[in-house]
C-alpha positions in Angstrom: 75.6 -155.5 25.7 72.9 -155.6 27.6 70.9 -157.8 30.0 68.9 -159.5 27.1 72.2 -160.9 25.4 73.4 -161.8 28.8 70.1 -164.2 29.4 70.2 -165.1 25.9 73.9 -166.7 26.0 73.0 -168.3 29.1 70.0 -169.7 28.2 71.4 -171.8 25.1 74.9 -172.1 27.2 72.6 -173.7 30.1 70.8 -176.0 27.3 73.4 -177.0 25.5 74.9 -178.4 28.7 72.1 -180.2 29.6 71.7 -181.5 26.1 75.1 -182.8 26.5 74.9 -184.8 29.8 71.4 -186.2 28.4 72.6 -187.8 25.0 75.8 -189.3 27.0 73.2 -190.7 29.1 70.7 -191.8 26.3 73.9 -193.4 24.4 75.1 -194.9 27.4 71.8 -196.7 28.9 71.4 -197.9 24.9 74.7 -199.4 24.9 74.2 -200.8 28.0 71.0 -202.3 27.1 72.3 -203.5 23.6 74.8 -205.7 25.7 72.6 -207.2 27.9 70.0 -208.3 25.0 71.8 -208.4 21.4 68.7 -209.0 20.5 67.1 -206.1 20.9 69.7 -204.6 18.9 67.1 -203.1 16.0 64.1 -201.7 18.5 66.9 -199.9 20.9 68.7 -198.7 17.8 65.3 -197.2 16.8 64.4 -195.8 20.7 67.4 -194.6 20.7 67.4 -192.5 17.5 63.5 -191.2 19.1 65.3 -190.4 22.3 68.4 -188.1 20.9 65.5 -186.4 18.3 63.8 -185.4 22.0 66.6 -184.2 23.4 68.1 -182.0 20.9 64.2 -181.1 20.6 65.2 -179.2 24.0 68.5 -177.3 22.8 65.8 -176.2 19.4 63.3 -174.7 22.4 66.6 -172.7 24.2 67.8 -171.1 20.7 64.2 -170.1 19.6 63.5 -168.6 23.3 67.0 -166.6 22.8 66.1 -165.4 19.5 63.1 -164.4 21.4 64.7 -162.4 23.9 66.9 -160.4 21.8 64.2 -159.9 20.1 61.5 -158.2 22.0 63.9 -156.7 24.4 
């Protein structure tokens, strides 16, 4: 193994943590937002679907840069 696998497992480990914290976050605020305004329940519904398609945008960017660097190493 060398060090390209090593960066590559750490680069989608890394982002796949992150990913993780940000959609608890993104689900959490919604929730807490859908409480305070039933309301709203359709629009933040909506933002929140946008929000988790950008975030897992992120964790899509890490596994195509450690394709990457297997690759041209």
């Amino acid at each position: 193994m060398n060090s390209a696998h090593l960066a590559s497992g750490l680069a989608i480990g890394l982002a796949a943590l992150g990913v993780s914290f940000s959609l608890a976050i993104v689900y959490y605020k919604t929730l807490d937002s859908i409480t305070r305004q039933p309301e709203l329940l359709g629009t933040l519904r909506v933002l929140m679907f946008v929000g988790f398609a950008f975030v897992e945008a992120i964790a899509l960017y890490a596994l195509v840069i450690s394709f990457l660097l297997i690759q041209v190493h």
